[in-house]
Kinemage of the C-alpha trace (Angstrom):
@kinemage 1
@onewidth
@group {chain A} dominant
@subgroup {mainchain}
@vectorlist {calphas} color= white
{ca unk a 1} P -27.291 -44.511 7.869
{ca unk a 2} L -23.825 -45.652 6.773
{ca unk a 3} L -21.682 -43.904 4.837
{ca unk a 4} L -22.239 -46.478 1.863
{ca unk a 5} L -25.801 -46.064 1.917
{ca unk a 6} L -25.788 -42.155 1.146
{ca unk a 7} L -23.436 -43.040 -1.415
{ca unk a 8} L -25.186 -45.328 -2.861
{ca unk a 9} L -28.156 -42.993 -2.808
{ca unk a 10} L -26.248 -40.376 -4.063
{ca unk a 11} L -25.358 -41.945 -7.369
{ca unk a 12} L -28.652 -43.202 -8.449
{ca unk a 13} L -29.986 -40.081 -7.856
{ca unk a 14} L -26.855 -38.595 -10.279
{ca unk a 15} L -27.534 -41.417 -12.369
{ca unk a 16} L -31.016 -40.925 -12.898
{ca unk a 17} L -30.508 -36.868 -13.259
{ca unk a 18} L -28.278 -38.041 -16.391
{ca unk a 19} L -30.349 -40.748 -17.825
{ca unk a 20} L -33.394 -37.983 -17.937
{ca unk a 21} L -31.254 -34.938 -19.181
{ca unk a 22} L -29.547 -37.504 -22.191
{ca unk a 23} L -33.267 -38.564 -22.937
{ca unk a 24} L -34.046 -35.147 -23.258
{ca unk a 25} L -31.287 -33.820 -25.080
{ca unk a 26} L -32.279 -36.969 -26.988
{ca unk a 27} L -35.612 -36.049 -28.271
{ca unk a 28} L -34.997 -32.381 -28.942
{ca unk a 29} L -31.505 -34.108 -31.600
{ca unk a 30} L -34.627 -36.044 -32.818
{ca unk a 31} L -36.842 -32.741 -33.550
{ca unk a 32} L -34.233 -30.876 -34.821
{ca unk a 33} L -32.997 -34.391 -37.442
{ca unk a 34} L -36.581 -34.010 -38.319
{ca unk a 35} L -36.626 -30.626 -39.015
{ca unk a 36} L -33.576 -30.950 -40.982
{ca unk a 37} L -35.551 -33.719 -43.157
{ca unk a 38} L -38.091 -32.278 -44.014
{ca unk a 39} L -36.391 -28.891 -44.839
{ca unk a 40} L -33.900 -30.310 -46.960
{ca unk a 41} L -36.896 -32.604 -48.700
{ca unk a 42} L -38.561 -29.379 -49.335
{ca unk a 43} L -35.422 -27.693 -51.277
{ca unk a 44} L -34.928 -30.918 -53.275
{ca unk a 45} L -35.814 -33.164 -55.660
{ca unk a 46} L -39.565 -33.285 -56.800
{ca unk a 47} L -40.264 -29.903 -54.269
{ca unk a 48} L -37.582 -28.174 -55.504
{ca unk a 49} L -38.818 -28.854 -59.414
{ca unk a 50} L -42.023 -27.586 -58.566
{ca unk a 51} L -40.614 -23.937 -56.812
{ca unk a 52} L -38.648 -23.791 -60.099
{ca unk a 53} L -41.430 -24.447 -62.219
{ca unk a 54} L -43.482 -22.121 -60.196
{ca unk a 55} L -40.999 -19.327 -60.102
{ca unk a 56} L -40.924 -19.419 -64.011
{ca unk a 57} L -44.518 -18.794 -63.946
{ca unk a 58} L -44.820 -15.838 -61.400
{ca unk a 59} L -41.543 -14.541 -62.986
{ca unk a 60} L -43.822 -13.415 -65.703
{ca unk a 61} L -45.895 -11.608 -63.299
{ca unk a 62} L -43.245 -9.592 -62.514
{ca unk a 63} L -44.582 -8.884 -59.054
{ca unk a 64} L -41.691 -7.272 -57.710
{ca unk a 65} L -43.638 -3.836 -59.140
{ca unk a 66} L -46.159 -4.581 -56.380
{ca unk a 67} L -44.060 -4.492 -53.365
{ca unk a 68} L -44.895 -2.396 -50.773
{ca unk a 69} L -48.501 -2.018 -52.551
{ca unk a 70} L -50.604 -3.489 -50.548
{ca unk a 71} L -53.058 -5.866 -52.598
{ca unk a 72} L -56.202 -7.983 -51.882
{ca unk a 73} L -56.090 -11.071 -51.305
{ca unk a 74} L -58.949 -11.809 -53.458
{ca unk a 75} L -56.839 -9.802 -56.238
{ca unk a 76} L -53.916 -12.080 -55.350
{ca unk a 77} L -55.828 -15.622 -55.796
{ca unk a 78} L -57.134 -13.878 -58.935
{ca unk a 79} L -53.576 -13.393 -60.536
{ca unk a 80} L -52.907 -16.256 -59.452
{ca unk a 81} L -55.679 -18.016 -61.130
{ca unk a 82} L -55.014 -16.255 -64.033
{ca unk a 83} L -50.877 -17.599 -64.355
{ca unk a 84} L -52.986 -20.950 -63.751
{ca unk a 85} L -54.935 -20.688 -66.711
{ca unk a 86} L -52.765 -18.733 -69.046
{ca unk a 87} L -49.701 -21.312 -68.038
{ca unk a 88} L -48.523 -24.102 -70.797
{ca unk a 89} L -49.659 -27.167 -68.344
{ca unk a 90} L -52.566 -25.468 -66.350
{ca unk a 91} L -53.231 -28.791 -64.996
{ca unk a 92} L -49.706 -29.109 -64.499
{ca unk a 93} L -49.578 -25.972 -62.196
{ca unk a 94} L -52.750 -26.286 -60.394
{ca unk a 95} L -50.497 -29.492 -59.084
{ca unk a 96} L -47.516 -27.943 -58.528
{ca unk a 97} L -49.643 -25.113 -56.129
{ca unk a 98} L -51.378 -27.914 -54.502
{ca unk a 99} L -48.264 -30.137 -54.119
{ca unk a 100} L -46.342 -27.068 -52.735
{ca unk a 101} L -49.178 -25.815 -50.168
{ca unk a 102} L -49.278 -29.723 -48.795
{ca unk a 103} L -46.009 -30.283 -47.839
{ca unk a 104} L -45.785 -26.827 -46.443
{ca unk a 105} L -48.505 -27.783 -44.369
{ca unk a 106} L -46.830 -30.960 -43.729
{ca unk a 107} L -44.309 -29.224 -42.306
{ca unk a 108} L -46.584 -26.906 -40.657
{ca unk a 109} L -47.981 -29.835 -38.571
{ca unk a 110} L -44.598 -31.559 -37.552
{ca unk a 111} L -43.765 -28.213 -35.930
{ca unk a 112} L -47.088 -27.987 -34.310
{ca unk a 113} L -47.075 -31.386 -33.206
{ca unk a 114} L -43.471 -30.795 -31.840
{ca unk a 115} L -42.354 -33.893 -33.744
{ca unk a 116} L -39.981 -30.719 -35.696
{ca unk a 117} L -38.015 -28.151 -34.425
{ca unk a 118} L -39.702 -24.737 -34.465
{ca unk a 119} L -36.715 -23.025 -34.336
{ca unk a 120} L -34.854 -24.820 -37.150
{ca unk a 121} L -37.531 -24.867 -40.046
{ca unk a 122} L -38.634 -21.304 -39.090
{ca unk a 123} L -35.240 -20.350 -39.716
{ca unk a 124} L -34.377 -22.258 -42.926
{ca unk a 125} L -37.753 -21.836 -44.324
{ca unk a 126} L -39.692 -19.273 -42.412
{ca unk a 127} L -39.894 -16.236 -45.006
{ca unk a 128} L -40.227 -19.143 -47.782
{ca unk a 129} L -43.339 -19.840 -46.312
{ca unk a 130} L -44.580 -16.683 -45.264
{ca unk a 131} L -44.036 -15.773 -49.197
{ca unk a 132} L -45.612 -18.759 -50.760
{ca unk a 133} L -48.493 -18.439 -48.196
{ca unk a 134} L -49.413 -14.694 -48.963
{ca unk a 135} L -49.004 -15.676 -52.729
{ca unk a 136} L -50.821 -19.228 -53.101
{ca unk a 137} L -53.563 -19.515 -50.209
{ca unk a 138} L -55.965 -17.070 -52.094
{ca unk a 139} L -55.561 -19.287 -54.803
{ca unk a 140} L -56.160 -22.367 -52.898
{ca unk a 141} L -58.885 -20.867 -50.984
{ca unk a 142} L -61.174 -21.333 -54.053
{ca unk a 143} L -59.593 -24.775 -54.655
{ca unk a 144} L -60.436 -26.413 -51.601
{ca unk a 145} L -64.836 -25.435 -52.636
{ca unk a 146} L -64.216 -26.399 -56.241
{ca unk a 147} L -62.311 -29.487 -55.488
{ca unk a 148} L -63.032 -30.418 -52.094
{ca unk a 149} L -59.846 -30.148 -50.271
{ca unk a 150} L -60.842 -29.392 -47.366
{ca unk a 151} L -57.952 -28.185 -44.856
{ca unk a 152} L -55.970 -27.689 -47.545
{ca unk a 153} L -53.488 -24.679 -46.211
{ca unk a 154} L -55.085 -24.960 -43.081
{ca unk a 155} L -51.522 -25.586 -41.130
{ca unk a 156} L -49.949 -23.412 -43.169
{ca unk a 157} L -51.969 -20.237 -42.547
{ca unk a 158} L -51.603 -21.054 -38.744
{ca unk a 159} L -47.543 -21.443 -38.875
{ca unk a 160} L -46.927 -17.759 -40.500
{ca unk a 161} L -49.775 -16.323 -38.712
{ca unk a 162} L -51.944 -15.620 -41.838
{ca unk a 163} L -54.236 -12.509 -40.955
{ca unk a 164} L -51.207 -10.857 -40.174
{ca unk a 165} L -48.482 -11.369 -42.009
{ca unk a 166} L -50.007 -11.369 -44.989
């Protein structure tokens, strides 16, 4: 072999060593832009509206006395049930909870389906969802019988690792 021809060798093996490390580098800019979405979707707009609404409610709870108590979860969906209920727009919040617990699990999925960065939305909104699972999948729990939504929180409870984190 010539000179020329290990050259030429040389470069398209270079060249395709590039091509496959800026494809990669590629799709991992395209999980974390992803990630970012659907993060920043999630502490906006309509979601945002909701967590306020939602923290007005639980506000009233004042479940800051409970820390480091631990509680049943069955007691938790209860209270929970009960700010429903006892709420101005109890259909209102019912929505909110549902509304919250789907995109959460819309989230939930994108990392799983490593379409998201796992890194990035466990960072930005890991202990938002760890909290808002502990609280609202009790409640949900009895939602998904009553009105047939199946899977609901499904994603969710998988993400923060449920059974023990909460």
């Amino acid at each position: 072999m010539d000179v020329t021809t290990i050259l030429a060798n040389v470069t398209v093996v270079v060249s395709l060593s590039i091509a496959v490390m800026s494809y990669l580098q590629q799709i991992q800019q395209t999980k974390r832009d992803t990630a970012v979405s659907m993060v920043t979707a999630f502490n906006s707009g309509d979601m945002l509206a909701i967590q306020r609404r939602l923290s007005i409610e639980f506000a009233k709870l004042k479940l800051g006395q409970l820390q480091g108590v631990a509680v049943k979860r069955d007691t938790i969906g209860a209270i929970v049930e009960n700010t429903v209920v006892t709420s101005a727009e109890p259909a209102e919040t019912q929505q909110d909870i549902i509304t919250l617990v789907s995109n959460l699990d819309d989230i939930a999925v994108c990392v799983e389906a490593e379409t998201c960065d796992r890194s990035v939305v466990e960072a930005s909104l890991g202990e938002t969802a760890s909290r808002y699972a502990c609280l609202l999948l009790p409640y949900t729990a009895g939602l998904r019988q009553e009105l047939l939504f199946q899977g609901l929180g499904d994603s969710l409870r998988e993400f923060i690792d449920y059974e023990t984190t909460c």
